[in-house]
MDAnalysis code that builds the backbone (N, CA, C; Angstrom):
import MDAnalysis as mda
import numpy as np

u = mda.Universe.empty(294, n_residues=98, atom_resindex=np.repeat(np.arange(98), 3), trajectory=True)
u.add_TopologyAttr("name", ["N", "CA", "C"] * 98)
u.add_TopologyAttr("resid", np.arange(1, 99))
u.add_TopologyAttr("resname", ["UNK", "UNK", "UNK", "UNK", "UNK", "UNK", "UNK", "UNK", "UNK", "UNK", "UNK", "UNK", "UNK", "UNK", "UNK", "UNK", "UNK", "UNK", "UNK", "UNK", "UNK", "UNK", "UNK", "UNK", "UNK", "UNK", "UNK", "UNK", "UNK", "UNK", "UNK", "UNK", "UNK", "UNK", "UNK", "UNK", "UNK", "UNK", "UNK", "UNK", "UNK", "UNK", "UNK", "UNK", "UNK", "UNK", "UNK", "UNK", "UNK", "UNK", "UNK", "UNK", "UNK", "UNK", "UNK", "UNK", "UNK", "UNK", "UNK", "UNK", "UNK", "UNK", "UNK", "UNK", "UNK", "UNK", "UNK", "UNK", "UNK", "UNK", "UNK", "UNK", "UNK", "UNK", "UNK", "UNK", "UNK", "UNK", "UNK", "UNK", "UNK", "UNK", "UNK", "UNK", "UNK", "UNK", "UNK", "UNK", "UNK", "UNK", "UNK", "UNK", "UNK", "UNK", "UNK", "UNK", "UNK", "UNK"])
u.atoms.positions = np.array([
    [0.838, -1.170, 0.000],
    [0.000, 0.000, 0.000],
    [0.886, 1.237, 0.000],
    [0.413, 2.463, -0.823],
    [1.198, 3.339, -0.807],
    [0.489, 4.208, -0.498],
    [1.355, 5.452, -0.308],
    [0.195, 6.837, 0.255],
    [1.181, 8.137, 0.205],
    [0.625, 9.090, -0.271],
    [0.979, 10.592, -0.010],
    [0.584, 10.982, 1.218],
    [1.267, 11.429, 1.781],
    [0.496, 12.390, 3.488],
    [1.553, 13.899, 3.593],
    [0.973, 14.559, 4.316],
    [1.548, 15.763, 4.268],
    [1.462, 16.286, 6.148],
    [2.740, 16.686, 6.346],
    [3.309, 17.203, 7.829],
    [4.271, 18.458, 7.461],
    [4.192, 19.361, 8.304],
    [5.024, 20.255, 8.249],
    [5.249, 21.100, 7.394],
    [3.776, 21.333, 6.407],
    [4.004, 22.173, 5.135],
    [4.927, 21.007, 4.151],
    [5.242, 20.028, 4.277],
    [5.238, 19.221, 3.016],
    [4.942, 18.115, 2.623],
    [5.261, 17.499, 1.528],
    [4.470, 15.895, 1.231],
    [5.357, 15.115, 1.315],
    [5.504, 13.862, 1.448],
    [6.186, 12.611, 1.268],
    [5.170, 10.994, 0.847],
    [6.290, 10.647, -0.115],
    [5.748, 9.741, -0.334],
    [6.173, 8.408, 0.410],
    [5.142, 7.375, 0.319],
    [5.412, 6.730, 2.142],
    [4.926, 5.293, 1.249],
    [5.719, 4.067, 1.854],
    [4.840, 2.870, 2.194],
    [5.632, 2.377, 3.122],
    [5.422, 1.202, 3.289],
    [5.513, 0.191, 4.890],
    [6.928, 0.014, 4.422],
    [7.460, 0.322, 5.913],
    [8.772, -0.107, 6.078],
    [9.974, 0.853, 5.394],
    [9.510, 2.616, 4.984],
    [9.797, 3.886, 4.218],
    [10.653, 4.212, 5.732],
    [11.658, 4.333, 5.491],
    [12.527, 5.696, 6.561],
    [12.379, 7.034, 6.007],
    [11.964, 7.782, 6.499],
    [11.834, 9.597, 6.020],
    [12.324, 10.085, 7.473],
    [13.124, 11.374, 6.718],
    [13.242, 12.830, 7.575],
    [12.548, 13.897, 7.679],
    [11.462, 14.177, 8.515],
    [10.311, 14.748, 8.448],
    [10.824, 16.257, 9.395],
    [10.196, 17.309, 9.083],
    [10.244, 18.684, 9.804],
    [9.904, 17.782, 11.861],
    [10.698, 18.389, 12.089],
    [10.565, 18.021, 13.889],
    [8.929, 18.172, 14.510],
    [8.973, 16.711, 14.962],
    [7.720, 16.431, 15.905],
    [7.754, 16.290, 17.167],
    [6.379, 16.781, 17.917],
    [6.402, 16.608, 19.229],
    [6.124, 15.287, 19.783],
    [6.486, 14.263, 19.802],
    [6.894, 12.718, 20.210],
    [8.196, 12.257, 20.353],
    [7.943, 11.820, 21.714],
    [9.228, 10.503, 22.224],
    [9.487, 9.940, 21.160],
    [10.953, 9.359, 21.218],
    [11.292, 8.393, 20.668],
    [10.872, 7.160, 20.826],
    [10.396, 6.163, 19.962],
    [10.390, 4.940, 20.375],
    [8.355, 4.910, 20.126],
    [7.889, 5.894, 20.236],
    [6.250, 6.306, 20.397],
    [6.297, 5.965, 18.434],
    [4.464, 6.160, 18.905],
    [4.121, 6.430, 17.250],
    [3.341, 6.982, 17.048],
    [3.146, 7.991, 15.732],
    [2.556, 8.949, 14.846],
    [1.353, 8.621, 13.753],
    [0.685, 8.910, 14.352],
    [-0.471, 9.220, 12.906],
    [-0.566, 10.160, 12.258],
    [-0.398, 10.168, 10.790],
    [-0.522, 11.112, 10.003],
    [-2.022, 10.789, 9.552],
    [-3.210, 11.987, 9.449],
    [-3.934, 11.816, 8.849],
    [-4.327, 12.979, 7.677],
    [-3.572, 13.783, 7.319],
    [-3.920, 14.082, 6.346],
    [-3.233, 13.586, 5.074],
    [-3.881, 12.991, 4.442],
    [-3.793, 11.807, 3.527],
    [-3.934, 12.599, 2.234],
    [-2.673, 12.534, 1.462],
    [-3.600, 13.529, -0.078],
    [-4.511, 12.132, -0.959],
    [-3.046, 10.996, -0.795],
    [-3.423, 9.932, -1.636],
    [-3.084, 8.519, -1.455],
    [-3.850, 8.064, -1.280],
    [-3.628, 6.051, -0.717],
    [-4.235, 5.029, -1.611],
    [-3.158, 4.394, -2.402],
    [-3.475, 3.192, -3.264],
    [-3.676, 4.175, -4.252],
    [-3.388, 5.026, -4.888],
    [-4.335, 5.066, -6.457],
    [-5.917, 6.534, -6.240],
    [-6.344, 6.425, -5.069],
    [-7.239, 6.894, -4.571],
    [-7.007, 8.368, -3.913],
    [-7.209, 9.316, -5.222],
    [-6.991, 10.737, -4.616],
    [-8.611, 11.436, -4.146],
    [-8.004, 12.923, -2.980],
    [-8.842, 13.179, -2.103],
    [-8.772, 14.684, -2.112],
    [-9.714, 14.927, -2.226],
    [-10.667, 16.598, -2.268],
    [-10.633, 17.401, -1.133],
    [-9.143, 17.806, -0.158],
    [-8.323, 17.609, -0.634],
    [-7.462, 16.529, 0.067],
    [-7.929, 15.752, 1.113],
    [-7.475, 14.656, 1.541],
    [-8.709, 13.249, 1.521],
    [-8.336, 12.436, 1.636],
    [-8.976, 10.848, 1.439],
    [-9.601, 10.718, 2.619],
    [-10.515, 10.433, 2.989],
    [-11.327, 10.242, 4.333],
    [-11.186, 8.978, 4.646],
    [-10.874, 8.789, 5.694],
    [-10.693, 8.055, 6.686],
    [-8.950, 7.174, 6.584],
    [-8.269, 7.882, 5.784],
    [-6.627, 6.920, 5.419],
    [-5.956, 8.077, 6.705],
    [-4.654, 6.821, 6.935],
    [-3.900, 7.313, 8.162],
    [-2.596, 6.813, 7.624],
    [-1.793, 7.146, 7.647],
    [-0.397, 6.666, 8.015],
    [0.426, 6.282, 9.373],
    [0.607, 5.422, 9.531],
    [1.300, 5.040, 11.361],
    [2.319, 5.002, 11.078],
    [3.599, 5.757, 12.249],
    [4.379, 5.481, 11.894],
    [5.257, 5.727, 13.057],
    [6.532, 4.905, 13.127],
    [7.591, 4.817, 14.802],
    [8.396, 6.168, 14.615],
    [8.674, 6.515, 15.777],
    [9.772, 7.312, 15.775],
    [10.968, 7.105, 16.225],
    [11.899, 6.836, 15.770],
    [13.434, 6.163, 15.747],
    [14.183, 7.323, 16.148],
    [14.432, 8.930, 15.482],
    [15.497, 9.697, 16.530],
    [15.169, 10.632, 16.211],
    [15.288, 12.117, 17.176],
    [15.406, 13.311, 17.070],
    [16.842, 13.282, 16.710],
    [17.143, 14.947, 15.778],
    [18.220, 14.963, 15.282],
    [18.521, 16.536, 14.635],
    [19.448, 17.109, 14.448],
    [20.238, 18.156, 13.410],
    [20.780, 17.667, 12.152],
    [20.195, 18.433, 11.550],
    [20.985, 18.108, 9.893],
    [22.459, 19.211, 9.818],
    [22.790, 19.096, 8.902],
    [24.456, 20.068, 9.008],
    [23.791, 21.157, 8.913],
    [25.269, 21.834, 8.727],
    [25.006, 23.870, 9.269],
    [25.379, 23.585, 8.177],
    [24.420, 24.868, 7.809],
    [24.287, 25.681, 6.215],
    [24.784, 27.423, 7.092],
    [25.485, 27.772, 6.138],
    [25.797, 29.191, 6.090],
    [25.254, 30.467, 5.575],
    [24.272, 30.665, 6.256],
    [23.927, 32.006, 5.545],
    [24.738, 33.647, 5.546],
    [25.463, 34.250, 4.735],
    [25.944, 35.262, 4.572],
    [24.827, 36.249, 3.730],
    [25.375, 37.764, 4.122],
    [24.556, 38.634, 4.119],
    [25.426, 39.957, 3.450],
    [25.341, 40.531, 2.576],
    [26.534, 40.810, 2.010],
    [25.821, 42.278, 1.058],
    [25.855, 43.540, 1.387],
    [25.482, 44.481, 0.992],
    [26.786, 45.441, 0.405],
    [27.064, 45.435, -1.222],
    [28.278, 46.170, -1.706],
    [28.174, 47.623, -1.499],
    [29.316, 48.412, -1.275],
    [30.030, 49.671, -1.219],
    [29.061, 50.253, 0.110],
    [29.262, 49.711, 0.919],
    [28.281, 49.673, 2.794],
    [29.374, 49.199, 3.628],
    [30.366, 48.074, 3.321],
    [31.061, 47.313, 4.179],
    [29.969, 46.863, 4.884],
    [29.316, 46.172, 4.419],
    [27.986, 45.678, 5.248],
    [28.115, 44.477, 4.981],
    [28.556, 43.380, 6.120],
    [28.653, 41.790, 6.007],
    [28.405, 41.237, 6.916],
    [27.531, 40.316, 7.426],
    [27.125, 39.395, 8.097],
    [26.824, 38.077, 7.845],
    [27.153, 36.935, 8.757],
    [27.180, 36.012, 8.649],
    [26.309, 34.901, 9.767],
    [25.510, 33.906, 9.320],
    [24.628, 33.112, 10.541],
    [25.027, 31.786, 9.957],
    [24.665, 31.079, 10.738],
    [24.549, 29.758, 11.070],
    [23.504, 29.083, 10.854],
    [22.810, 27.718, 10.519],
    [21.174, 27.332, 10.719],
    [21.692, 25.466, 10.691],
    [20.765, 25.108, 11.815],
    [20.559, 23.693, 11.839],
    [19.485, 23.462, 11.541],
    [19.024, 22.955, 11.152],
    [17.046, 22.355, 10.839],
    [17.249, 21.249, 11.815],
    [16.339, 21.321, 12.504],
    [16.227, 19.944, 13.322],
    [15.175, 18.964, 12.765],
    [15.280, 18.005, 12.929],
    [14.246, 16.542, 11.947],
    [13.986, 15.402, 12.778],
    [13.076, 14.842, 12.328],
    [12.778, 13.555, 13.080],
    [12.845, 12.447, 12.205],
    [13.795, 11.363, 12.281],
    [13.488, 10.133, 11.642],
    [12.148, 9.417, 12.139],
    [11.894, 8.852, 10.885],
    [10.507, 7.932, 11.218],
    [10.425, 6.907, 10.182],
    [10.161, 5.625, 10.649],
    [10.048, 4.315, 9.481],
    [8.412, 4.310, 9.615],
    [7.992, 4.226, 8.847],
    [6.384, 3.984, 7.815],
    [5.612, 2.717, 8.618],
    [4.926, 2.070, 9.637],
    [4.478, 0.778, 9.973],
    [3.111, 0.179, 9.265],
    [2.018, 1.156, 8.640],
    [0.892, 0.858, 8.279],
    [0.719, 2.214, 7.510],
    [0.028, 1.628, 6.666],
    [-0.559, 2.693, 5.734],
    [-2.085, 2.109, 5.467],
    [-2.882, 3.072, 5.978],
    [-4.861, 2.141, 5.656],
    [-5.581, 3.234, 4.950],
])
């Protein structure tokens, strides 16, 4: 079974036994997640989600992805600045898709 679902302002595509890096959730590790907004499951698209489809799914680790560098750089100002950014993410493997 396959399925589109959407968290965090984006989509992923998912079936059983899928590892994804999803925008950071509020759940323990080791707990599990229902996604229910469902765009699409099996073949079967939804106006604008599918009624009654869920995605279940474990949560394996909180985490940081690498530092990206943002510079800031305004010519004949001597105007330069520089930041840092981690995105933080949650791994999650896929257990049921209905």
């Amino acid at each position: 079974m396959k399925a589109i679902f959407e968290t965090g302002g984006k989509q992923y595509y998912a079936e059983k036994g899928t590892v994804l890096y999803v925008e950071k959730l509020d759940a323990a590790e080791g707990s599990e997640v229902v996604f229910d907004k469902v765009l699409m499951a099996n073949g079967v698209a939804g106006r604008p989600y599918v009624d009654g489809a869920k995605v279940t799914a474990k949560v394996l680790k909180h985490g940081k992805d690498k530092k990206i560098k943002v510079f800031k750089y305004v010519q004949k100002n001597k105007y330069r600045k520089t930041q840092g950014h981690r995105q933080p993410y949650t791994k999650i493997e896929i257990i049921n898709v209905k």
